[in-house]
C-alpha positions in Angstrom: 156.4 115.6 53.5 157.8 112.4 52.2 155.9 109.1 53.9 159.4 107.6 53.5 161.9 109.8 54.6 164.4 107.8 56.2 164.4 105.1 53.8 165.5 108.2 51.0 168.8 109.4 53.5 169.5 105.5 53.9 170.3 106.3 50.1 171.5 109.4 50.5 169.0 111.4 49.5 169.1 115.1 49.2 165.0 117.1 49.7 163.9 120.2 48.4 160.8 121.8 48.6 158.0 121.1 46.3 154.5 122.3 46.4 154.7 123.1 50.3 156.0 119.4 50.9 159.8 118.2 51.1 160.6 115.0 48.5 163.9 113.8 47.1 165.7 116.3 44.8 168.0 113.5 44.3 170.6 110.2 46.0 174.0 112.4 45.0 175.0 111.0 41.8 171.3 112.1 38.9 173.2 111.7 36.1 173.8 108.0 37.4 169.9 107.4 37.8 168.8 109.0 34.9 170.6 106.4 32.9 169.3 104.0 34.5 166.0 104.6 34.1 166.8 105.3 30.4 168.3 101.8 30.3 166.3 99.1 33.0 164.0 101.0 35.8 164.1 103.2 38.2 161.7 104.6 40.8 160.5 107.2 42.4 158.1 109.0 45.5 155.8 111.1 43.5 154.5 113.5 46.3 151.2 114.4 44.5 148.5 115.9 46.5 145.0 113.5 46.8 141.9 115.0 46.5 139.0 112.6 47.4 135.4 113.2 46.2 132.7 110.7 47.0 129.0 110.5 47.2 126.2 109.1 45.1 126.6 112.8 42.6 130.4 112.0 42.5 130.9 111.3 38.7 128.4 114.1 37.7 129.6 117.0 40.1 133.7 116.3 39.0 132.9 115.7 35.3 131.3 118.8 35.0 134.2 120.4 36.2 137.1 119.3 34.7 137.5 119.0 30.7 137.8 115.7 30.3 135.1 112.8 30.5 135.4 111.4 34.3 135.1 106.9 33.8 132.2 106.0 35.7 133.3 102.2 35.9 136.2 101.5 38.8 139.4 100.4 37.6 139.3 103.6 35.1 141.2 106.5 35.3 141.7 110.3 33.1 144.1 113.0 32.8 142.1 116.4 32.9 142.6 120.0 33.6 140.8 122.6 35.6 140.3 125.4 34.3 139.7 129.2 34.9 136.7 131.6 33.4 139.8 132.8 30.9 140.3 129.4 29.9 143.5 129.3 31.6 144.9 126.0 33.4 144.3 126.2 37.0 145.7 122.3 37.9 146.1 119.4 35.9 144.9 116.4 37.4 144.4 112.7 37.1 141.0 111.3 38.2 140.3 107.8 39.1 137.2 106.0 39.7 138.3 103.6 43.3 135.5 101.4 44.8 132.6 104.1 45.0 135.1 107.3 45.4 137.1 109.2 43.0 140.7 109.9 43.8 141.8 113.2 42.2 146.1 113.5 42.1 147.4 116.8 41.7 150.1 119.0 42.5 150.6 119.2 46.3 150.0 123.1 46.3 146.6 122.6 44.7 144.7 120.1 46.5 144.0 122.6 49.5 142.4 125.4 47.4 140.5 122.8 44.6 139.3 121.0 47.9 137.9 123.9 49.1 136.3 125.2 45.9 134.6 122.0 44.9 133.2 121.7 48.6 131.5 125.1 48.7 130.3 123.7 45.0 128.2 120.8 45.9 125.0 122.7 46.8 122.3 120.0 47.1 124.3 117.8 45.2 125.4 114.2 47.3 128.8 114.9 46.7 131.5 114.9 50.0 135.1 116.5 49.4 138.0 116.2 51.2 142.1 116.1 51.4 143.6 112.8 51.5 147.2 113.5 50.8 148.8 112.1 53.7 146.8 108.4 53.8 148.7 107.5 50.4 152.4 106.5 49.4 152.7 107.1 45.6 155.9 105.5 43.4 156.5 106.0 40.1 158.2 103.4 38.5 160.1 104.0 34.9 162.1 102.2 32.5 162.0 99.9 30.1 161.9 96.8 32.3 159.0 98.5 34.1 156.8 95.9 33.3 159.0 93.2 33.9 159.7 95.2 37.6 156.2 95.3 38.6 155.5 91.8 37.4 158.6 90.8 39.8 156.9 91.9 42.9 153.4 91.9 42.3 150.9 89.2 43.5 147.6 88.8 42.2 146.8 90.4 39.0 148.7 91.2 35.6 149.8 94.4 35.2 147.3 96.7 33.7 147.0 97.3 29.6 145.3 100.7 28.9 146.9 104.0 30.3 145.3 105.2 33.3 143.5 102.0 34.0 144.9 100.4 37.2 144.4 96.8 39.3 144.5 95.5 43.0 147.0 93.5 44.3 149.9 92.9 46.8 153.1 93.5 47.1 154.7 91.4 49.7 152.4 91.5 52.2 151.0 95.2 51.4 148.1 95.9 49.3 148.5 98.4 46.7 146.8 99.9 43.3 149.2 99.6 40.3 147.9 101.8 37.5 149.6 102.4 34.2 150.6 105.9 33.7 150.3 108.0 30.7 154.5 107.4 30.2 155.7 111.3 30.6 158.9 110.0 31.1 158.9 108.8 27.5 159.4 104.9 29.0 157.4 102.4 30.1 155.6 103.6 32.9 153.2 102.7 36.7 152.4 104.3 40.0 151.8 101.9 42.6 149.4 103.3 45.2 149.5 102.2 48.7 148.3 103.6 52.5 151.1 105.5 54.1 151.6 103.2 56.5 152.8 100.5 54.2 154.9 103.2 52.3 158.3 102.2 53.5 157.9 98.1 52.8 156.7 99.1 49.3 159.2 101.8 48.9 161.9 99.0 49.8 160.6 96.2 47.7 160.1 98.3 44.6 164.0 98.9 45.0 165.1 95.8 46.2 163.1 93.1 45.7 162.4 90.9 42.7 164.2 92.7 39.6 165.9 95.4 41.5 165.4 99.5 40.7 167.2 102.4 40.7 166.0 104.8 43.2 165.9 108.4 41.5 164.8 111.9 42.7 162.3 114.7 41.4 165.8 116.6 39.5 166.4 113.2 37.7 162.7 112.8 36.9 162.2 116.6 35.3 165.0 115.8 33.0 163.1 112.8 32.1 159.7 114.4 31.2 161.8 117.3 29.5 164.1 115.0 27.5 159.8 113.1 26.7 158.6 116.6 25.5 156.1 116.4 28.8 154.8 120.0 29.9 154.7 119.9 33.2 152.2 122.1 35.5 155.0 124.1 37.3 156.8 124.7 34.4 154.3 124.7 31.2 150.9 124.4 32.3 150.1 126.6 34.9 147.6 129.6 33.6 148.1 129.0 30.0 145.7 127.9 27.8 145.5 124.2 27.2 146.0 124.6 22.9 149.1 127.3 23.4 150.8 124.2 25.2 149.4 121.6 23.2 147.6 119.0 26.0 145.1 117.8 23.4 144.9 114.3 25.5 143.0 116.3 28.2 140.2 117.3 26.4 136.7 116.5 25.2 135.3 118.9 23.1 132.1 116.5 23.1 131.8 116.6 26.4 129.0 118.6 28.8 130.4 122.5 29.8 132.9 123.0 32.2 134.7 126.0 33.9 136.6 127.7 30.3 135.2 125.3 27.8 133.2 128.0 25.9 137.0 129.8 25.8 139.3 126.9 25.0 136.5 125.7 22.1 136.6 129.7 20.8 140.1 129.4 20.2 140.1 125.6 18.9 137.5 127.3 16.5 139.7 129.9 15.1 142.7 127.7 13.9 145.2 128.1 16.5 147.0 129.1 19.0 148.7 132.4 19.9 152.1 130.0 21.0 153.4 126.7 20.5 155.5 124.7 23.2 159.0 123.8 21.1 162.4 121.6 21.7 165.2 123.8 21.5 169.0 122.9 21.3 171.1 125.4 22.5 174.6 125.7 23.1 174.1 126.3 26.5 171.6 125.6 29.5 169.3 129.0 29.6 167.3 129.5 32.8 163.8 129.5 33.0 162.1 133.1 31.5 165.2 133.1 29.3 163.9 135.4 26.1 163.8 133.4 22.7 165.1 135.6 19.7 164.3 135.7 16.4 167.3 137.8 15.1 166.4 140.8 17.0 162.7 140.0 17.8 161.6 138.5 21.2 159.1 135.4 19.8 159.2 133.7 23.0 160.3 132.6 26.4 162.1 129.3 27.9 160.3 127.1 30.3 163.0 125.1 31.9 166.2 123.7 30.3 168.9 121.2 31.8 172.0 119.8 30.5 170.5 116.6 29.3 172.2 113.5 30.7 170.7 111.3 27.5 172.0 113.9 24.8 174.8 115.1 26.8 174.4 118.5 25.2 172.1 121.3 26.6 168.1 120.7 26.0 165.2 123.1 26.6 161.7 123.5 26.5 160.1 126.9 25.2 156.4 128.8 24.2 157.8 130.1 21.4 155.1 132.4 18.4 152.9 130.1 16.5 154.0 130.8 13.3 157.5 131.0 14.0 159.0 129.8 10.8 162.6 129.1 11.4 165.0 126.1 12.5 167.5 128.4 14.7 167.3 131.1 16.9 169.0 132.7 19.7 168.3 132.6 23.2 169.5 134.8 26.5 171.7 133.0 28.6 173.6 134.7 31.1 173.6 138.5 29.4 174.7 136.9 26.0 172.6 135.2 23.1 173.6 131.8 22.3 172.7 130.0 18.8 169.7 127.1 19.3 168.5 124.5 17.0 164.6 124.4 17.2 163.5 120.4 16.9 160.3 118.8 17.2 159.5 116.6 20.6 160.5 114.5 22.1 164.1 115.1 22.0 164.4 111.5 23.3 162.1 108.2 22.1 162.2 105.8 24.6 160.5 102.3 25.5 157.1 104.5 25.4 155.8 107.8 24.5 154.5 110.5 26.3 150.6 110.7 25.9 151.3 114.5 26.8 153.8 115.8 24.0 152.2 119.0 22.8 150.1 118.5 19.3 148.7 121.2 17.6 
């Protein structure tokens, strides 16, 4: 559920259903908003779900699961993935160290089950685990006056440097955590933490207040990450293996063994992957599962397309054969196959650039 719903239908939101929880599809006019945030800032409620794990074992018992190396200092955060025996991706996840607890962000429709699993985990471990998601009001903020936005409102600090790493502050009379995000909308990029509470005020003086902000919708911010070449979980990541869709950003190979490591390092060993996440450019918007031709050979699916508001010409996002070897294909859209450019990501370079665009 949105902490700020009637502040979203003052702007005349529209919901939809993510994840179990109901956020802002988008205020009536996307197109509007994404050019916003293409061109100033713009923000928007994130809806992750919080996982909180504290405890003096903390660091230990969550590094060893996840496949990246968990910061031990506060202030510090990581983008990770936890994965299956198969090496598959069970959740992506950003973890950051708070004031003797780590906050672990995910999609809302995981927290509940990874809650569950790390708890009956902890043995004799001094490790607590629990669901947080409704004490926190997360907004992304986008754009390339994102800096200049948070530096409008916020009192106390700078804004953070390093991706991931985050500061304390106030804005107006509300604390809150700003962190600097990893940029998946290929732009300048924060999420500025606060307790649900205060949710509304910040909501309302991220838009309003200081340099003001476009508000935007989950719709407007897919397109975004697409247009960024950003796989998603939903849409890219969910149960494949992390080098098929390229998230080289989440892993430590050095690290100490976690849940699919011995998997993931197999394949990394042999030279590549069995598919490759590509940009196609076709002539028109395929759904997702459309079937990627090429000539009459099936080398691949669609992940989500969208008529991209930056382009203005239909945009996509497909696992497509590793060795696939050509610059066009064809691709299913609506009974018919329709020609599509393949093109390396990001379709769009903006103020910053993804820290998740697939390498191989």
């Amino acid at each position: 559920m949105t902490v700020v719903a009637d502040l979203h239908e003052a702007h005349g939101a529209t919901f939809t259903e993510r994840g179990g929880r109901r956020i802002v599809a988008h205020y009536g006019r996307p197109e509007r908003a994404h050019r916003a945030v293409r061109n100033v800032v713009g923000v928007v409620e994130m809806g992750y779900g919080v996982v909180e794990v504290t405890g003096d074992d903390r660091v230990d018992f969550v590094d060893n699961a996840v496949s990246n190396r968990v910061p031990d200092a506060d202030g510090e955060g990581v983008y990770a993935l936890l994965l299956d025996p198969q090496g598959g991706i069970e959740t992506d996840l950003h973890v950051y160290n708070a004031d003797g607890r780590l906050l672990c962000f995910v999609p809302p429709r995981r927290a509940d089950p990874l809650a569950d699993d790390w708890a009956g985990k902890t043995f004799i471990q001094d490790v607590d685990v629990r669901v947080a998601t409704d004490e926190f009001g997360v907004f992304g903020v986008h754009g390339p006056k994102a800096t200049e936005k948070i530096a409008s409102v916020l009192t106390g600090p700078g804004t953070p440097d390093d991706p991931l790493s985050f500061v304390r502050g106030t804005v107006g009379d509300w604390g809150v955590t700003v962190v600097r995000t990893d940029d998946p909308t290929g732009e300048e990029g924060y999420e500025v933490i606060c307790a649900a509470a205060d949710a509304a005020e910040v909501f309302d003086a991220l838009v309003n207040h200081g340099l003001n902000a476009a508000p935007f919708g989950r719709d407007t911010f897919g397109n975004l990450t697409l247009e960024a070449g950003t796989p998603l979980f939903e849409t890219e990541l969910e149960g494949n293996v992390p080098n098929v869709v390229g998230v080289r950003n989440a892993l430590d190979f050095e690290k100490g063994c976690y849940v699919g490591q011995e998997v993931v390092s197999k394949i990394e060993n042999r030279g590549r992957p069995s598919r490759r996440l590509v940009g196609l450019r076709p002539e028109a918007v395929p759904e997702s599962g459309a079937a990627v031709f090429d000539g009459d050979e099936s080398v691949g699916e669609v992940t989500r397309g969208t008529e991209s508001p930056t382009l203005e010409t239909p945009a996509a996002l497909a696992l497509v054969d590793y060795g696939l070897a050509v610059d066009a294909v064809t691709v299913r859209v609506d009974g018919d196959e329709v020609p599509a450019d393949v093109v390396e990501l990001p379709f769009v370079e903006g103020s910053g650039r993804s820290r998740r665009v697939p390498e191989y």
